[in-house]
C-alpha positions in Angstrom: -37.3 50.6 -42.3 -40.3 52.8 -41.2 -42.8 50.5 -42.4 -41.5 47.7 -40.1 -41.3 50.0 -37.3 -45.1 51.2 -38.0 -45.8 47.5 -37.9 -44.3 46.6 -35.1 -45.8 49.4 -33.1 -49.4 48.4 -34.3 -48.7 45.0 -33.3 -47.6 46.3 -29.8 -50.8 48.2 -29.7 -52.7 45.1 -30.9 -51.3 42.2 -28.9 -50.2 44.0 -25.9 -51.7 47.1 -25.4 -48.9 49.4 -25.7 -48.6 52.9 -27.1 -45.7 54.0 -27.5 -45.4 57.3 -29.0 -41.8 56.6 -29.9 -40.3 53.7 -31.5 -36.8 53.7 -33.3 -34.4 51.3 -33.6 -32.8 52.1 -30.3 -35.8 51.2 -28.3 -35.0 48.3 -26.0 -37.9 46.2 -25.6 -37.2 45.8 -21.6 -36.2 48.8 -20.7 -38.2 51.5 -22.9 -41.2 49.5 -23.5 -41.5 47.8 -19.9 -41.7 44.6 -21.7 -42.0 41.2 -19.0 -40.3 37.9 -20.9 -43.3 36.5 -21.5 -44.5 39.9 -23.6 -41.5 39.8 -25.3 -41.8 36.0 -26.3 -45.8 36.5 -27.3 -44.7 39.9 -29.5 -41.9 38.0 -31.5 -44.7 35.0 -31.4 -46.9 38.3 -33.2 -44.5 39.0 -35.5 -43.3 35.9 -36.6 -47.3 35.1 -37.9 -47.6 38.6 -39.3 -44.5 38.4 -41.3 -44.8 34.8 -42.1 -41.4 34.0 -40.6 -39.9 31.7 -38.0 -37.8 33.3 -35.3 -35.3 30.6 -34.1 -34.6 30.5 -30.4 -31.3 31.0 -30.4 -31.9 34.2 -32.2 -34.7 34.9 -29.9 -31.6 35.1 -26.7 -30.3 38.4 -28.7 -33.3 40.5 -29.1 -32.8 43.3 -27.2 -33.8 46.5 -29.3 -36.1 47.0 -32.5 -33.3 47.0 -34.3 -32.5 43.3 -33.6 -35.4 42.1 -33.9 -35.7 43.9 -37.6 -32.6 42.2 -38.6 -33.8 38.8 -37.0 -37.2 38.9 -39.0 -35.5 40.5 -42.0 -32.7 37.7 -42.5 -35.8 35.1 -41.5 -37.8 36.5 -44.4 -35.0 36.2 -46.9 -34.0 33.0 -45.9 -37.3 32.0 -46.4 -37.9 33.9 -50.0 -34.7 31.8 -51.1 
């Protein structure tokens, strides 16, 4: 799970401009990361082209933490594999 957290923090850094020194999978991307809608929607936008995945929007409602946006991209990606 590290590596996706690593990721996800460089593509914060990258696309947004945040450093966080702290990421886990408790971090709520509102509240700990200060994150507006529209940064939310451009970081999943990130991630969904970095992991070569498609984030449907109705899955997109129920990102709160890392951690569901991990399972999100992680069910996306298998989904896709199959």
């Amino acid at each position: 799970m590290q590596p996706a957290i690593s990721s996800l923090q460089r593509l914060l850094r990258e696309k947004l401009n945040i450093y966080s020194a702290v990421i886990t999978l408790k971090t709520d991307l509102k509240k700990d990361l200060d994150l507006a809608d529209w940064e939310l929607l451009y970081l999943l936008n990130a991630v969904e082209q970095a992991w070569d995945i498609s984030i449907p929007a109705t899955d997109s409602e129920k990102i709160i933490r890392i951690e569901h946006l991990l399972d999100v991209a992680k069910r996306q990606k298998s989904r896709s594999a199959a």
